[in-house]
C-alpha beads as a LAMMPS data file, in Angstrom:
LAMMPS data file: protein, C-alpha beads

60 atoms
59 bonds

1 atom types
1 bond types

-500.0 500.0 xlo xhi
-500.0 500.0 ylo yhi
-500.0 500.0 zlo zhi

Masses

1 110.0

Atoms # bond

1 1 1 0.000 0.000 0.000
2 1 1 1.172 3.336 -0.785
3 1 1 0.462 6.703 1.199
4 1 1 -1.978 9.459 -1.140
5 1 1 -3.418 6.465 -2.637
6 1 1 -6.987 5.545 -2.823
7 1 1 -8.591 2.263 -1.521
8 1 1 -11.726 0.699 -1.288
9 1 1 -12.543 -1.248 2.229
10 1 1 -12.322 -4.309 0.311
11 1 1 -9.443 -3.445 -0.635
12 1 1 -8.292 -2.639 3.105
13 1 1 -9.570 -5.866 3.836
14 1 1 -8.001 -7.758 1.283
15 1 1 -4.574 -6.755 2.644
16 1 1 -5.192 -8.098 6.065
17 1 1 -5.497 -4.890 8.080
18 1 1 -8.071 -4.952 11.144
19 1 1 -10.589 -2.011 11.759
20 1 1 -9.331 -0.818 15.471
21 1 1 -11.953 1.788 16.774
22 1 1 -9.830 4.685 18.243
23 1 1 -11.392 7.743 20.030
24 1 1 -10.588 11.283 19.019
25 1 1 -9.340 10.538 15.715
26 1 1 -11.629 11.377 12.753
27 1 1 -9.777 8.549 10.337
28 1 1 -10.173 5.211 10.134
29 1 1 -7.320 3.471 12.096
30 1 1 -6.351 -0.270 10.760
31 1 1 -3.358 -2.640 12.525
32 1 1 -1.578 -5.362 10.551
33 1 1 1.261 -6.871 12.466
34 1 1 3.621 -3.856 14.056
35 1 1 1.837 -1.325 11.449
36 1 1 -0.891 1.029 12.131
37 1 1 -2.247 3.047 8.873
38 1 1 -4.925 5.897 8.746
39 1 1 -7.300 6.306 6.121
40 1 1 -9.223 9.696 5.322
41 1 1 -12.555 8.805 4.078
42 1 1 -13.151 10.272 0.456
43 1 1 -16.835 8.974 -0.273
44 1 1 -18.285 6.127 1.157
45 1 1 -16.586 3.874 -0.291
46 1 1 -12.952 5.225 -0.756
47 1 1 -10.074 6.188 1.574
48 1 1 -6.847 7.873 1.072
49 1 1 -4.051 5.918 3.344
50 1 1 -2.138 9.389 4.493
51 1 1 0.162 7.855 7.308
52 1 1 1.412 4.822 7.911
53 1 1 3.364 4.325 11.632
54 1 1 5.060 1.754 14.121
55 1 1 2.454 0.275 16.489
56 1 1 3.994 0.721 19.362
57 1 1 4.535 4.629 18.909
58 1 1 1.146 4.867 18.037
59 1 1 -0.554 2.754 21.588
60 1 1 2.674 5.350 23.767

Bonds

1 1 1 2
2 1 2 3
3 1 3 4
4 1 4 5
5 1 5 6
6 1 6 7
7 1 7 8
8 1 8 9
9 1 9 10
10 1 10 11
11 1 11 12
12 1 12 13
13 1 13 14
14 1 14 15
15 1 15 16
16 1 16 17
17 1 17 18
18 1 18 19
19 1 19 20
20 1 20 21
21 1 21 22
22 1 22 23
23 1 23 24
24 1 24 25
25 1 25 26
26 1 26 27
27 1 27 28
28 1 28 29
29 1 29 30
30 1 30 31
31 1 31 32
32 1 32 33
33 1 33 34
34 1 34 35
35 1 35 36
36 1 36 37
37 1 37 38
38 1 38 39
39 1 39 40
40 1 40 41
41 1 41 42
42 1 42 43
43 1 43 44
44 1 44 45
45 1 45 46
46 1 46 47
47 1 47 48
48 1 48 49
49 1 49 50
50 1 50 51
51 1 51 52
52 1 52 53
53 1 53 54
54 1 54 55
55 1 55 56
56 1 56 57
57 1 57 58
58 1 58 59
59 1 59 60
């Protein structure tokens, strides 16, 4: 996956990341293994991956 680009949750999905609910952040936050990457939502049905960080700076 590549940060600015656009993906479809099926998409999302189909590269193993988990939905992880997280409070006072207006993007969608998904884990896969020691990665944590945030979406922007375009539509309904597309997000822009904008960061992509360490796990364990992000749970600090």
């Amino acid at each position: 996956m590549e940060i600015n680009e656009v993906y479809t949750i099926k998409e999302i999905q189909e590269q193993g990341l988990t939905e992880r609910c997280i409070k006072d952040i207006q993007a969608k936050v998904y884990l896969n293994g020691t990665k944590v990457y945030f979406f922007e939502p375009i539509s309904n049905q597309a997000f822009r991956l904008y960061s992509i960080i360490n796990k364990r700076s992000f749970f600090l």
